[in-house]
Structure formats: C-alpha cells, structure tokens
BADRENTOR-775683 format. One line per field, with one value per residue: z, x, y of N, C-alpha, C, O in turn; residue number from 0. Coordinates in steps of 0.001 Angstrom, whole numbers, plus 500000, padded with zeros to 6 digits. Layout:
BEGIN
n_pz = [Z;...]
n_px = [X;...]
n_py = [Y;...]
ca_pz = [Z;...]
ca_px = [X;...]
ca_py = [Y;...]
c_pz = [Z;...]
c_px = [X;...]
c_py = [Y;...]
o_pz = [Z;...]
o_px = [X;...]
o_py = [Y;...]
nr = [NUM;...]
***
This chain:
BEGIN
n_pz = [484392;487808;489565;491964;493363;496067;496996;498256;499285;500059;501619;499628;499332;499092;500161;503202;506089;509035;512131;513178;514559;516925;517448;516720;514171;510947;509698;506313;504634;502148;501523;499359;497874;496989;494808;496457;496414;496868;495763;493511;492163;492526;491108;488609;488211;487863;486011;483954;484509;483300;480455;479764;479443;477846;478981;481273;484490;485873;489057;491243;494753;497315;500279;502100;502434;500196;498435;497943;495320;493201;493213;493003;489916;488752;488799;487379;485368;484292;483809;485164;485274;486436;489763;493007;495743;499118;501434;504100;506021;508076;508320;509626;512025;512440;511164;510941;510882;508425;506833;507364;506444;503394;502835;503547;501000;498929;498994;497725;495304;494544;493911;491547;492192;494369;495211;496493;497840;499618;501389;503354;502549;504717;506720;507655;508278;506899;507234;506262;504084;504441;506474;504808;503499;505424;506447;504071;503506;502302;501093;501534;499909;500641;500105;497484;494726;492593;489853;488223;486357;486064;484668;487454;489070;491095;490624;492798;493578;496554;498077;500679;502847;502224;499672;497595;498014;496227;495969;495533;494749;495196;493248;494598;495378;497731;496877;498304;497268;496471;495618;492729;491419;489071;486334;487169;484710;483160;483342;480017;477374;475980;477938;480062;479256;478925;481087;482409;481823;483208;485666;488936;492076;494854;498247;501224;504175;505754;508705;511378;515514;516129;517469;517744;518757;518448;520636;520587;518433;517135;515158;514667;517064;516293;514404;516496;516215;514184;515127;514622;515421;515500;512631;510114;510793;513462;514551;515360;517795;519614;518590;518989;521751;521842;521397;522816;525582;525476;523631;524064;522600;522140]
n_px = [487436;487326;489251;489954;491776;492982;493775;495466;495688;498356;500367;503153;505877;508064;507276;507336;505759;503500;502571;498991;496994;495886;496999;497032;496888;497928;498662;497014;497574;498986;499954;501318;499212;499449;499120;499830;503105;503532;501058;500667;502358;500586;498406;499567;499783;497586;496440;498092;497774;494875;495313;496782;494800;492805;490576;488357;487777;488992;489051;489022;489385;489142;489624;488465;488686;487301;488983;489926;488859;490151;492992;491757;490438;492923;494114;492331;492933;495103;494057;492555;488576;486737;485493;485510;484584;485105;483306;485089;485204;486935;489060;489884;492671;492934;493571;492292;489260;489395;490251;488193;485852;486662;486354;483725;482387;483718;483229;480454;481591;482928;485342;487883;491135;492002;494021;496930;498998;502012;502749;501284;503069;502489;501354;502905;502236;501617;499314;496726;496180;496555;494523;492505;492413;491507;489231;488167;487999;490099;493205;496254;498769;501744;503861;504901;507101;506837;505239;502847;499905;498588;496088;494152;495968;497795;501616;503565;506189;508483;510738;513082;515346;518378;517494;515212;511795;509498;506012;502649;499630;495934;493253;489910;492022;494147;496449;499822;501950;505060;508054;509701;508269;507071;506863;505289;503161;502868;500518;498476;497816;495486;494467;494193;492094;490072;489302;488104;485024;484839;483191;483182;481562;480056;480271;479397;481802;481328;482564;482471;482688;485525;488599;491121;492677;494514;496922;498535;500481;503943;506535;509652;512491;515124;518131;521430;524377;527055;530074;533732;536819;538807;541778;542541;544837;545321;543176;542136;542526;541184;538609;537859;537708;535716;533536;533237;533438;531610;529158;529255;528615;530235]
n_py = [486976;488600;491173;492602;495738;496899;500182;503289;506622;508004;510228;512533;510588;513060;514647;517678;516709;517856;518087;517818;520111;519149;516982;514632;513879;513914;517033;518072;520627;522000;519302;516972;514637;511024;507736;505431;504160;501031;499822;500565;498612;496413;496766;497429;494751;493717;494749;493214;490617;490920;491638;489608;487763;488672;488943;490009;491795;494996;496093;499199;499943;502016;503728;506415;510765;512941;513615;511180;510341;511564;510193;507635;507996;508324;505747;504768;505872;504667;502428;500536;499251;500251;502114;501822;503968;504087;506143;508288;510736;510891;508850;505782;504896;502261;499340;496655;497823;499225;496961;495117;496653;496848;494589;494059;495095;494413;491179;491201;490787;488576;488368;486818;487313;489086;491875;493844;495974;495562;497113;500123;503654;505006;504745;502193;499136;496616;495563;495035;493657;491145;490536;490859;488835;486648;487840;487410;484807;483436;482012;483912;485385;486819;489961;489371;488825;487591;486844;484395;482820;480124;478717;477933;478289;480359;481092;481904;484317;484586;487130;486463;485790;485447;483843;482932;481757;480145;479596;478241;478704;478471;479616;481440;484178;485755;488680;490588;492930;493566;495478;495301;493249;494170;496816;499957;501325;504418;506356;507280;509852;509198;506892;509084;510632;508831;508248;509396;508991;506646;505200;505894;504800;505978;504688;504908;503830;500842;500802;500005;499689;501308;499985;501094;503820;506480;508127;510326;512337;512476;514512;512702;513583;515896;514773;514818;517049;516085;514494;514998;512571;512796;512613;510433;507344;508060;508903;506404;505146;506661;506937;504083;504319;505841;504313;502615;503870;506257;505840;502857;500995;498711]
ca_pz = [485728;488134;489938;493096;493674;497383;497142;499491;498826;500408;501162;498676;500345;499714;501604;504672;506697;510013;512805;513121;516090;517831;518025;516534;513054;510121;508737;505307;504170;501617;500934;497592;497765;495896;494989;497584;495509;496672;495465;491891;491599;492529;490267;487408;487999;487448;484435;483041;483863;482033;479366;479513;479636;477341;479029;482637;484650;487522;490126;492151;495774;498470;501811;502350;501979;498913;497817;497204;493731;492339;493333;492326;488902;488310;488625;485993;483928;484273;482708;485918;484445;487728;491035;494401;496671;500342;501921;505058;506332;508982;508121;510909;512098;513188;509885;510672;510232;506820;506011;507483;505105;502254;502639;502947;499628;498095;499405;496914;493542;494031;493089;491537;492741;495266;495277;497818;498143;500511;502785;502840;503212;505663;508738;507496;508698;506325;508058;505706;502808;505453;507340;503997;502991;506557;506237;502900;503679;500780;500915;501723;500467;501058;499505;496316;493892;491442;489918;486813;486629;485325;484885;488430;489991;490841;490957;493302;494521;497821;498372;501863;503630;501352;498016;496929;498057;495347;496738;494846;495647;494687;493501;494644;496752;497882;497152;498214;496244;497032;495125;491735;490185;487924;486241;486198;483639;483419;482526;478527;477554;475866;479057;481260;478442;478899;482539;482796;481475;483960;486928;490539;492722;496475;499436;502782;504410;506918;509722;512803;516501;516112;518473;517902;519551;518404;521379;520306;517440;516935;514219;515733;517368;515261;514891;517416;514689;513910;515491;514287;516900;514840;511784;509687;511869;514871;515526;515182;519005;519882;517758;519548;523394;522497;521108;524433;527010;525874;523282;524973;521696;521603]
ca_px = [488036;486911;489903;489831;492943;492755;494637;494993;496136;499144;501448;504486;507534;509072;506639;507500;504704;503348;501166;498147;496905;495601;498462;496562;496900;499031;497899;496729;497589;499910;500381;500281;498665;500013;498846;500901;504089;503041;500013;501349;502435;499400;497180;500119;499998;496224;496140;498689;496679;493922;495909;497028;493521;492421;488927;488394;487364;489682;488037;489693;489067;489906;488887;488809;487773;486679;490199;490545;488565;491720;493613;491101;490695;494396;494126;491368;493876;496169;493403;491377;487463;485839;486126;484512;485113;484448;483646;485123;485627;488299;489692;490609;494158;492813;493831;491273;488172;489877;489794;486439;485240;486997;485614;482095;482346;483957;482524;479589;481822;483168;487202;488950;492286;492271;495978;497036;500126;502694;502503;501699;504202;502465;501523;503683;501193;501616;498111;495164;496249;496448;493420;491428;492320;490862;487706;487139;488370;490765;494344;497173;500680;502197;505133;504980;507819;507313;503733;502740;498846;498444;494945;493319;496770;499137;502792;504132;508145;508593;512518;513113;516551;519385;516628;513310;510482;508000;504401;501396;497989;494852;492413;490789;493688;494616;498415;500178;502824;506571;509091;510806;507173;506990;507374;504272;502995;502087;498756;498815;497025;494122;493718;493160;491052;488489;489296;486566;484312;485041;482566;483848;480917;480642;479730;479593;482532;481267;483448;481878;483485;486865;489701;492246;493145;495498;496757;499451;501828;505347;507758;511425;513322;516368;519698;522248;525696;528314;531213;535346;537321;540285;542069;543656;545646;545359;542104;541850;542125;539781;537016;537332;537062;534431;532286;532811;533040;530503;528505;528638;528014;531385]
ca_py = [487025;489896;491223;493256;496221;497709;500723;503963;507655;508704;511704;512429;510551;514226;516319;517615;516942;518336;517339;518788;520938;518268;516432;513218;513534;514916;518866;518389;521685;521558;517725;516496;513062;510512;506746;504262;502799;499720;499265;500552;497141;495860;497240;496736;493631;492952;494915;492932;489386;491016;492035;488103;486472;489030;489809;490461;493516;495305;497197;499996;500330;503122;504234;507655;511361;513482;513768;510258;510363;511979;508604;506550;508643;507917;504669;504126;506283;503790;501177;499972;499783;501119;502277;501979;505137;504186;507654;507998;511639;510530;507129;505111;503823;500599;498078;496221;498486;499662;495482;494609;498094;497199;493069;493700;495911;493148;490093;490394;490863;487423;488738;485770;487473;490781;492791;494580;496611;495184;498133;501620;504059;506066;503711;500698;498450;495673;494606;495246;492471;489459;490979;490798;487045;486329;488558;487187;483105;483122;482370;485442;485086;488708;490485;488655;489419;486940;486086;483574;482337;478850;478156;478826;478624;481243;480245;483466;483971;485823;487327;485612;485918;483888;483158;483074;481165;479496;479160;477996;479456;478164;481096;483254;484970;487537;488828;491652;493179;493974;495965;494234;492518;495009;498307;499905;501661;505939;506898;507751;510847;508205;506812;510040;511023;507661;507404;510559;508648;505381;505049;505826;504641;506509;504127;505325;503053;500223;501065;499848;500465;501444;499061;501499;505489;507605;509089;511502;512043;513415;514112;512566;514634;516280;514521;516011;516930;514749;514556;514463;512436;512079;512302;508998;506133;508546;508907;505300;504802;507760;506116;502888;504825;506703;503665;502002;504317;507038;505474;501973;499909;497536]
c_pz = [486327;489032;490930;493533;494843;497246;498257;499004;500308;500479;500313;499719;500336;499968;502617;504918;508273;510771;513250;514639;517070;518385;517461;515145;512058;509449;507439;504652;503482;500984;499522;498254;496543;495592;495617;496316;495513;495909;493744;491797;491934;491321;488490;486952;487807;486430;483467;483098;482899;480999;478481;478708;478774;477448;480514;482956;485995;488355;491275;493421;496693;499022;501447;502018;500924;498108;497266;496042;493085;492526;492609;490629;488409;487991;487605;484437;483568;483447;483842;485121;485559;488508;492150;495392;498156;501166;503479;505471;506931;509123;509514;510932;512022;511501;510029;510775;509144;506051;505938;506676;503634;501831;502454;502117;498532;497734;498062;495884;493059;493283;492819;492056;493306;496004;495970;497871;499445;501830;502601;503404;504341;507162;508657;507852;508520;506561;506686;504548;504018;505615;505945;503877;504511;506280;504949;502625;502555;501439;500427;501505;499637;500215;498380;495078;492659;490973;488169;487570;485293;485662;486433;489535;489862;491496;491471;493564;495521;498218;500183;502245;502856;500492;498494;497307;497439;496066;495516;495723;494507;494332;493863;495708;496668;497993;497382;497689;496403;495462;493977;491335;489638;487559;485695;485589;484165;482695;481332;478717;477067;477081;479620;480511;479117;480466;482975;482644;482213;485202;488171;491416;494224;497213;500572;503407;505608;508046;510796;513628;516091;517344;518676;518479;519016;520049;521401;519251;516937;515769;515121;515896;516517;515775;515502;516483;514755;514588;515302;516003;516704;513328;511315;511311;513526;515423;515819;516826;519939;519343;518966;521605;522851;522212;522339;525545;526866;524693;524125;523708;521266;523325]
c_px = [487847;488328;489728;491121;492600;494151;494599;496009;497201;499636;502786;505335;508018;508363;506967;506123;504522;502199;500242;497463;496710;496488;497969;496919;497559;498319;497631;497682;499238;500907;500178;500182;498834;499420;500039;501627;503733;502048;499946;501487;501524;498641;497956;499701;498870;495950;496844;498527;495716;494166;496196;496010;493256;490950;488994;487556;488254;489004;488839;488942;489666;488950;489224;488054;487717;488151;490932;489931;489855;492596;492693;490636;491776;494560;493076;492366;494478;495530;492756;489862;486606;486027;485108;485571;484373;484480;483772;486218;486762;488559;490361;491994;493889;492688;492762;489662;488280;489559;488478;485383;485051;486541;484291;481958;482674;483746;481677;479879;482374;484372;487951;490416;491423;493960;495451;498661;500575;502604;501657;502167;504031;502777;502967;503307;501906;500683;496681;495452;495821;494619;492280;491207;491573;489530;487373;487406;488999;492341;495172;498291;501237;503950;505895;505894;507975;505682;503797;501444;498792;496703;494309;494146;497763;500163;502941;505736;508116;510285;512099;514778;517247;518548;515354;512776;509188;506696;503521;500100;497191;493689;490953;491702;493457;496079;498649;501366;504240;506968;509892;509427;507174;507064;505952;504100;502251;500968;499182;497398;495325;493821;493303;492258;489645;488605;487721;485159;483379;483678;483087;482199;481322;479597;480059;480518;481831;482607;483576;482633;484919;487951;490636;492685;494044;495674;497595;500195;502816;505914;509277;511574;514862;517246;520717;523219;526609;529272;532738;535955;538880;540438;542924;543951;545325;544143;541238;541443;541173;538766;536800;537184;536123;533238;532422;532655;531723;529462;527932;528353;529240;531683]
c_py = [488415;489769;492368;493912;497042;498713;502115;505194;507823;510154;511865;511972;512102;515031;516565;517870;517408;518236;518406;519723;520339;517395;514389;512600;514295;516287;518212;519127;521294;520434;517614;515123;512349;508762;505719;503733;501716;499151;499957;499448;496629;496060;497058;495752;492910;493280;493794;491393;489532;491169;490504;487223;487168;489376;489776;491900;493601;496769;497599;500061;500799;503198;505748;508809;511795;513130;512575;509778;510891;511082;507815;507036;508359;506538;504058;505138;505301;502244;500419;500152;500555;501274;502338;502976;504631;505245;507150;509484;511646;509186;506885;504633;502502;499772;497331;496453;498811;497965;495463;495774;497671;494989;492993;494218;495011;491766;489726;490620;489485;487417;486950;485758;489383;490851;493990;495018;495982;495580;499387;502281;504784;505504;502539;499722;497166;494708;493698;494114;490940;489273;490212;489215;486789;486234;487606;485480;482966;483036;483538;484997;486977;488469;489998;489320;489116;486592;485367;482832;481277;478350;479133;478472;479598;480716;481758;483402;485574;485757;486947;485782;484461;483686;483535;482201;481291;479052;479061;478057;478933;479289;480436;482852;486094;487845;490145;491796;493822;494772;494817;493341;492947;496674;498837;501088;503077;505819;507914;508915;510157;507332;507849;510713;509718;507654;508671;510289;507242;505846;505271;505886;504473;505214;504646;503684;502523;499835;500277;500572;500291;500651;499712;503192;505680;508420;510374;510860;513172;513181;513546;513708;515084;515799;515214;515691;516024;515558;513944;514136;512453;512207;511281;507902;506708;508780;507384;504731;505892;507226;504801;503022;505311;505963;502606;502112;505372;506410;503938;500782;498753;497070]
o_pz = [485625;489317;490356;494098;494595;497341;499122;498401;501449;499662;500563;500750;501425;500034;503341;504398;508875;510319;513600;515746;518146;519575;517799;514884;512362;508662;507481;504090;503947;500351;498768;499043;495409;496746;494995;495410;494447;495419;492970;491182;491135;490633;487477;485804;487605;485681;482395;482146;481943;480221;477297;477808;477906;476577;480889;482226;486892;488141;492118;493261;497089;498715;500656;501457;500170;497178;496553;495615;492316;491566;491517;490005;487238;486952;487156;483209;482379;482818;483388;484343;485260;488778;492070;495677;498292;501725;504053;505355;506469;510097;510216;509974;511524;510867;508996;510759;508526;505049;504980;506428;502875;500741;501654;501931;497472;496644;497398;495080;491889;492280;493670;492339;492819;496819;496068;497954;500344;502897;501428;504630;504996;508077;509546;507822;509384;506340;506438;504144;504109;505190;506118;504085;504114;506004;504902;501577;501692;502230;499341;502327;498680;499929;498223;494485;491793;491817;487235;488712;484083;486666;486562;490669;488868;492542;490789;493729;495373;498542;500727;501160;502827;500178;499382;496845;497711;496720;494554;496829;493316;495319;493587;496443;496016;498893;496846;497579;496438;494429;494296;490675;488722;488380;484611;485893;485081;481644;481428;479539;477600;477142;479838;481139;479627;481042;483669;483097;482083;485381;488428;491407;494796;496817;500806;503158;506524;508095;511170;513300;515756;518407;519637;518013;519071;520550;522144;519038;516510;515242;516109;515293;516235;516961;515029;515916;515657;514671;515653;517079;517469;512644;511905;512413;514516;516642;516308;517103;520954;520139;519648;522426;523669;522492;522614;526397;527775;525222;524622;524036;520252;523594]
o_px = [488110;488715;489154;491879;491848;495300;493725;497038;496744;499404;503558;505580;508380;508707;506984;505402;505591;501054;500541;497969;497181;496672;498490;497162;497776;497377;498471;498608;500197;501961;499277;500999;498545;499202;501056;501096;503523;502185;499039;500545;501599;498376;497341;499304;498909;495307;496330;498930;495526;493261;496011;496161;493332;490229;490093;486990;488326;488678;489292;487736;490697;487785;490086;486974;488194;488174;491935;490409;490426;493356;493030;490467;491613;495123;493143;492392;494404;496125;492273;489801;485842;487053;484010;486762;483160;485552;483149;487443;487676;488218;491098;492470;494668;491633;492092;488873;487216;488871;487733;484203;484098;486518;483678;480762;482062;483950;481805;478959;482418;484565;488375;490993;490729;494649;494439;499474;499749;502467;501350;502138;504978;503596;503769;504258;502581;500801;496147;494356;494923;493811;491492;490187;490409;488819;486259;487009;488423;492688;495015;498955;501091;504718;507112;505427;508660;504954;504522;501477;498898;496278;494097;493696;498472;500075;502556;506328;507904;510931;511016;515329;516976;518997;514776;513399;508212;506649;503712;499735;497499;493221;490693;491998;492922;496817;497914;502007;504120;506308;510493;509860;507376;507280;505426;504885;501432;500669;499880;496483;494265;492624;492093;491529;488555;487825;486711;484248;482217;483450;483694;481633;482107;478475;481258;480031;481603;483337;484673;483205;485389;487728;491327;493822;494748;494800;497348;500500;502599;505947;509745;511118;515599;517555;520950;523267;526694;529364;533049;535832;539815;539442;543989;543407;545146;543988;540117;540426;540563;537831;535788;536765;535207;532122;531495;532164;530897;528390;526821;527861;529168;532495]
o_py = [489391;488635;493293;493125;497985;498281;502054;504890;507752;511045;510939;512598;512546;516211;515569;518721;517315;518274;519547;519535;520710;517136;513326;511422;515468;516200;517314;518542;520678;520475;517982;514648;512731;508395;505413;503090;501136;498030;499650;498949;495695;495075;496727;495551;491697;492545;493477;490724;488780;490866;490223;486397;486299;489864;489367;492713;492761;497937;496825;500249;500256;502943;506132;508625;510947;512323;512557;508726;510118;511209;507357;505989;508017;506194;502914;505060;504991;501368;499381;501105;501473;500650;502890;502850;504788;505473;506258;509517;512330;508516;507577;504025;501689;499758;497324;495508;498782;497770;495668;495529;497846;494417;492287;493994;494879;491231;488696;490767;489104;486730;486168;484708;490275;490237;494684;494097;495824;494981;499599;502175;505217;505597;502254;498940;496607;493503;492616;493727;490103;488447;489283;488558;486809;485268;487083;484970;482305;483912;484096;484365;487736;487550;490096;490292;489661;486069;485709;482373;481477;477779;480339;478307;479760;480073;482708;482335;486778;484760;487165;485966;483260;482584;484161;481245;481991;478010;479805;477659;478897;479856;479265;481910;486991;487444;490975;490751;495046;494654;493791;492395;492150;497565;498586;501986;503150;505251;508924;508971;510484;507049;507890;511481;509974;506895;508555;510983;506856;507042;504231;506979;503717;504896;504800;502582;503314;498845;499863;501611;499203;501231;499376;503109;504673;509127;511324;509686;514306;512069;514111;514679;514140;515917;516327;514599;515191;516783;512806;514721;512214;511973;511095;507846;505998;508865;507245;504096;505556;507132;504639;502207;505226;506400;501844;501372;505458;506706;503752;499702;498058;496184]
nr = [0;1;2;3;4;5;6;7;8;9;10;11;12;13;14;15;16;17;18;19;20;21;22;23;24;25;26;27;28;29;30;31;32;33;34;35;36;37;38;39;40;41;42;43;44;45;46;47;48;49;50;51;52;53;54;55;56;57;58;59;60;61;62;63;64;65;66;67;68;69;70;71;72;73;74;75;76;77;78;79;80;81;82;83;84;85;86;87;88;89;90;91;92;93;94;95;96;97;98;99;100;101;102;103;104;105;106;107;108;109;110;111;112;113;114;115;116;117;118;119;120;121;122;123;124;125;126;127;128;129;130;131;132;133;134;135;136;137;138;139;140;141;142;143;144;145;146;147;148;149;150;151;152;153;154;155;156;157;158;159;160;161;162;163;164;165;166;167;168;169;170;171;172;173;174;175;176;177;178;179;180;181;182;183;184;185;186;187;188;189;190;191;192;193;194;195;196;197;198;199;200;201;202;203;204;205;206;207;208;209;210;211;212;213;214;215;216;217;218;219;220;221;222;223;224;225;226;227;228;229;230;231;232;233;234;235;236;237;238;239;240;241;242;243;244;245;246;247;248;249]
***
C-alpha cells in the first residue's frame, strides 16, 4: 500500500511573529518552523497502517522553500521512507495552487490513502485536503477522529455537534486529520540517525496563475484593559447597565 502525507512547515504557535516590510507577508527572521500539529496526526496515522499491514511505503510531501527539508527530514525521522520537496521560493496563499502542486506530484504514485492535516495553523484554511480529493477524483472525509482499515475500506468517526459520525470510504481517499486520532510518536535517536540516509527529492512546484492577492496584513490591534464596575452583590446592577447601555450586548 503506497500512502501519500501532505504536510506543510509552520511557525511555532509561541513565536511572536511580525509582518514583514511589505506589509504582505510574515518576517522570517527569527521564527522557528515547526511541522503543522495537524498533520502530526496525519503522518502518525499512516505509519501506524503500515506498521498494521506490515509492508507499505509513506511518502512525505511539502510545498515550500529551502527550509522546508528540515520539516520534511523530521518527518522521515519519525519513519516516513521518502520525501518529495516541492520548491517554491514564495508559496502561494491561494489553497488551490498548493492542491493542484501537490496533485500533479501525486497523481502518478497512485496513493491508496493521501492524509492531510485538518488545517494548518497558520492560514486555517482547512482547504487543501478537500481540494486534493477533487484534483485527484477520490473521496474526502475531513476531520477524521476515528480511523480502522478493513480490507480496502476505511471505517472513519468525525466529532460532529452532540456525537460522532461513522462514515465508510472506499479507497483510495483522501482523509484529513483532527485532534484525538492519535498520539504521535517523537523521532528516536535510530530514526534521525537513518532518516539521513532517506531520500528527499526537489521538484520545482507546478504552480500555475495564481487566483489569489494578498493585499495587506496586520497583527490585531491590542486589547483595550479591563475594567472593575463593582464589587460583590453591588456591582451586580452596574454590570447589567453597562452591558446594555454601553456595550449594547443584552
């Protein structure tokens, strides 16, 4: 079973980051880059079919520039067998040039399953998993919390408002991966030892025209301070004027 993990380098949730001169895109300088949480469970979660089936191969794939060999390096620590690097000096916003990139790369490996992180934390998209099952005519069931492969079906469970929803997918698929499938696993020092050894093959990323602009970007603006209106029982009716005459929300 060949398995297909689309993943994508991030910034540390705890960096402060800062926009860059242009006003288009975030500074660099000083980020650590980190592999997307999400797509941790992704890529868990294919090792640990192969681990199942006992033969397979899982194949890493990223967009991006130089800096995302050190993501994709990590992830063959972690026990991926190879990696495809799509170079792409300035990665696009537009989700679906990052799909239609990361489909024709994949198209001719013939993935019995391609995982896909839910989201990533940067844009929040939640585009590029759907996008792919499209591009690549395969059934998409997103935010998958529950997985079990029977033969050449996967039984999935998606958390849904009030319970879980059971779906059965016919492979291939394509799933993306929520929070609570699994716990995955650190790279042992015998993996980042062999992972040096793993393949990361560069492609220049098929991009085409871009659909999407950046036309500016801000950090929010800073919370204005809290405010005491009242202490105990007594400020009980001060709270409830000031959330209807100057806030306005009752």
């Amino acid at each position: 079973m060949i398995q297909a993990v689309c993943i994508k380098q991030v910034a540390d949730t705890e960096t402060r980051v800062k926009v860059a001169a242009d006003g288009k895109a975030l500074d660099p300088a000083g980020v650590t880059w980190i592999l997307n949480p999400y797509d941790e469970f992704a890529l868990e979660q294919a090792l640990r079919v192969r681990e199942k089936l006992g033969a397979g191969e899982v194949v890493v794939a990223s967009l991006g520039g130089a800096g995302v060999a050190a993501t994709l390096r990590n992830a063959l620590a972690m026990g991926a067998d190879r990696a495809l690097h799509l170079r792409a000096d300035a990665p696009p916003p537009d989700s679906l040039a990052v799909a239609r990139a990361l489909a024709a790369e994949l198209r001719p490996l013939s993935p019995d399953l391609v995982w896909c992180g839910r989201q990533a934390v940067d844009g929040d998209a939640a585009q590029v998993g759907p996008m792919l099952g499209e591009l690549l005519e395969m059934p998409c069931v997103t935010a998958v919390a529950g997985f079990e492969l029977e033969g050449r079906t996967a039984v999935v469970e998606r958390d849904i408002e009030g319970g879980r929803e059971v779906v059965e997918v016919q492979l291939p698929a394509v799933i993306t991966t929520d929070k609570g499938l699994n716990e995955p696993r650190y790279a042992s020092l015998k993996g980042i030892m062999a992972a040096k050894k793993k393949p990361i093959e560069e492609r220049p990323a098929q991009l085409g025209e871009p659909s999407l602009e950046v036309i500016s970007l801000a950090l929010p603006p800073p919370r204005s301070p809290g405010r005491v209106v009242g202490q105990g029982v007594e400020g009980v009716q001060e709270l409830i004027r000031v959330l209807r005459q100057e806030a306005k929300i009752l």
